[in-house]
C-alpha positions in Angstrom: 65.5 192.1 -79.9 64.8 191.0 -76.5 61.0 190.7 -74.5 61.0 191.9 -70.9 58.3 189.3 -70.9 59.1 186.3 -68.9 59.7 182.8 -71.1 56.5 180.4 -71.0 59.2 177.6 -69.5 59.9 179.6 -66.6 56.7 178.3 -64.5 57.2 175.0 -66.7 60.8 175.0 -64.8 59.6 175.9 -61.7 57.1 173.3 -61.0 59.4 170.3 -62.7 62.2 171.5 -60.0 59.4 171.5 -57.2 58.4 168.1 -58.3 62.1 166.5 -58.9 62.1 168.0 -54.6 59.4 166.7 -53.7 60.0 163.1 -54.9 63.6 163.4 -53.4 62.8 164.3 -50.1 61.2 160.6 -49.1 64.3 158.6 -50.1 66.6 160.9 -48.1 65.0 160.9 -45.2 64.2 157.1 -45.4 68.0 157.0 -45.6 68.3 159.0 -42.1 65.8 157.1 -40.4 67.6 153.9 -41.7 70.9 155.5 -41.0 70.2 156.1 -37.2 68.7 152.9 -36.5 71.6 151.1 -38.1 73.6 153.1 -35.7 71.5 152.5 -32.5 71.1 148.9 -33.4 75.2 148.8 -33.7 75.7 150.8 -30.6 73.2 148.1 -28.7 75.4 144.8 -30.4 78.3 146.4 -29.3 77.1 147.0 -25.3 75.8 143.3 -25.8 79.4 141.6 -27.1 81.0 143.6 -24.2 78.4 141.9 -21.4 79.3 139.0 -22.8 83.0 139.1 -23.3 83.7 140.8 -19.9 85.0 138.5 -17.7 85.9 136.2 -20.7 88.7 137.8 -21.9 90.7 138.6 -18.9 91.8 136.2 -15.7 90.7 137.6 -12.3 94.2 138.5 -10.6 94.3 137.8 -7.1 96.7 140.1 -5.7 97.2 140.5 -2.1 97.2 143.5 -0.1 100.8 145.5 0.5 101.6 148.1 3.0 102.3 151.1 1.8 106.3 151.8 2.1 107.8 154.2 4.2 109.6 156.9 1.9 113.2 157.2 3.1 115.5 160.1 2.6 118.1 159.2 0.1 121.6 159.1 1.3 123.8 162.4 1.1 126.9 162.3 -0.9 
């Protein structure tokens, strides 16, 4: 035969799942925080190497000036 009266584990339940949250909830956001500055910090190396490397990489090409060519009809056949 069944009890409509609630089990004795049921607040016993209730306050070990609100206690396994609460001790969860640090660590992840830790891991955010951690998460996002490992992503700033990576985003500020990467602007860094590409000050540095700039002109490194890459000869200046010196290229003179041309005037810009007259378009010419093409030739009918």
């Amino acid at each position: 035969m069944t009890s409509s009266r609630p089990s004795a584990s049921a607040p016993v339940n209730r306050q070990s799942a609100e206690v396994a949250v609460g001790l969860l909830v640090p660590p992840v956001l830790l891991g955010i925080l951690a998460t996002r500055a490992l992503a700033d910090g990576l985003t500020q190396l990467g602007l860094a190497s590409e000050q540095i490397f700039a002109g490194d990489r890459l000869p200046n090409l010196n290229i003179p000036p041309v005037a810009p060519e007259i378009a010419t009809p093409a030739p009918e056949v």
